[in-house]
N, C-alpha and C positions, 0 to 999 in steps of 0.2 A: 458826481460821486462823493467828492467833498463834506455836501451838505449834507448828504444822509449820514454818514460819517459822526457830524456833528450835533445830528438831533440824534443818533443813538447811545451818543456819550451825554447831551444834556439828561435822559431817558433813565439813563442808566443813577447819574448822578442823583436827580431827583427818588427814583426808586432805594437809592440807599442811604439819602436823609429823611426819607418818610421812616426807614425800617430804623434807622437811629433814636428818631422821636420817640417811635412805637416803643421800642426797647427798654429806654429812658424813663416814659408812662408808668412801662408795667414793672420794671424795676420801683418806681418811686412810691405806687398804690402800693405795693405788696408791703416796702419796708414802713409805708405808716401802718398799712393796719395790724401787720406782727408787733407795732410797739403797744406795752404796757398801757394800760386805759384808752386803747383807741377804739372806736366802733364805726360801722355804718350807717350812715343818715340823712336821711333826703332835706333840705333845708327849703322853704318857704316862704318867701316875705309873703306877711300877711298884711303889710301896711300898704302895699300895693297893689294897682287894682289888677294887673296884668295875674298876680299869684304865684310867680314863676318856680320853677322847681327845678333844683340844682342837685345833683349829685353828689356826695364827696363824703369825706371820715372826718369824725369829730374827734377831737384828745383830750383828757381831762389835762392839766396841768397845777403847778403849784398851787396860783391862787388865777387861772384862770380856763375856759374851756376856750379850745380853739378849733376853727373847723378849714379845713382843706379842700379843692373846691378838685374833684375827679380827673377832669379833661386839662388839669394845669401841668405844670413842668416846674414849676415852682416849688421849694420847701417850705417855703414861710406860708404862714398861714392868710386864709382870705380873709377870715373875720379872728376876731380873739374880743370876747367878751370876760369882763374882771368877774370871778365869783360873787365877788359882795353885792353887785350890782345884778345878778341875774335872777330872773322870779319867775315863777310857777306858776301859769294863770288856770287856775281849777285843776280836776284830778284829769288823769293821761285816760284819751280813752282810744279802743279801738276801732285801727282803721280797717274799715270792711271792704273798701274798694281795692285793695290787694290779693285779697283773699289768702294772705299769709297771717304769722304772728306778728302785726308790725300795731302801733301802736302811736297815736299825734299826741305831741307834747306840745303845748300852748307858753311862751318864755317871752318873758319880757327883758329890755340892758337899756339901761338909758333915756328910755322914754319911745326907741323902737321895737318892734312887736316882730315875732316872726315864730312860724311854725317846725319843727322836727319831726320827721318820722322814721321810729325806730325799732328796732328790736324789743321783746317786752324786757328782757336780762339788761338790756344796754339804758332802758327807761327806768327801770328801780336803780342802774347803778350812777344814773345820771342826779334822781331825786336825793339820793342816800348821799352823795359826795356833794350837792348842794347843803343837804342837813349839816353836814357832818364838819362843812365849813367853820369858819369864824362866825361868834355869834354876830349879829348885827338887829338894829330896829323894826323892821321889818321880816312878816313871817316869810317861811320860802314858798311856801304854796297859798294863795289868796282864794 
């Protein structure tokens, strides 16, 4: 009797650090995407052969964009690319395989390459806060 005892209490425990997590999760997505310049956007390496596709919200920030990766627990960001360094490879075009309004941005930082797919509002406001940057040498969209 003991034992049953003892896996209804491990049962129990486990059932209410899963609901803590969950909790946690949805607390944490909700407060990024109510902040100021945040959106949602499927991230893409496209430098990889696998293409993998991650979930999560991007921010704009001072002089940089940062992106949040969905299924984390984490506040800090997963990637943070510097504005000056971020480019625009060709114009945004639409993705059809959603069958929404969503919309693949082609961006380069540093010399690695990776894809977005976003909202069409969330893609002009991402091009226009690229623009609207510090100048630098290089245009933003190539």
């Amino acid at each position: 009797m003991p034992a049953i005892t003892v896996t209804v209490d491990v049962i129990l425990v486990l059932v209410g650090l899963i609901l803590i997590w969950w909790l946690w999760a949805a607390m944490r997505w909700r407060n990024l995407c109510r902040t100021a310049g945040s959106f949602p956007c499927t991230l893409i390496d496209a430098d990889s052969a696998k293409r993998s596709q991650r979930h999560g919200v991007a921010r704009f920030g001072d002089g940089s964009l940062r992106w949040y990766a969905r299924g984390s627990l984490s506040y800090r960001p997963v990637h943070r690319w510097p504005r000056a360094t971020l480019e625009v490879m060709g114009c945004p075009k639409e993705d059809t395989g959603t069958g929404g309004p969503w919309e693949t941005v082609r961006l380069t930082s540093g010399g690695r390459s990776f894809v977005m797919v976003l909202s069409r509002s969330a893609s002009a406001g991402l091009i226009g806060w690229l623009e609207a940057g510090p100048s630098h040498q290089n245009p933003v969209i190539r």
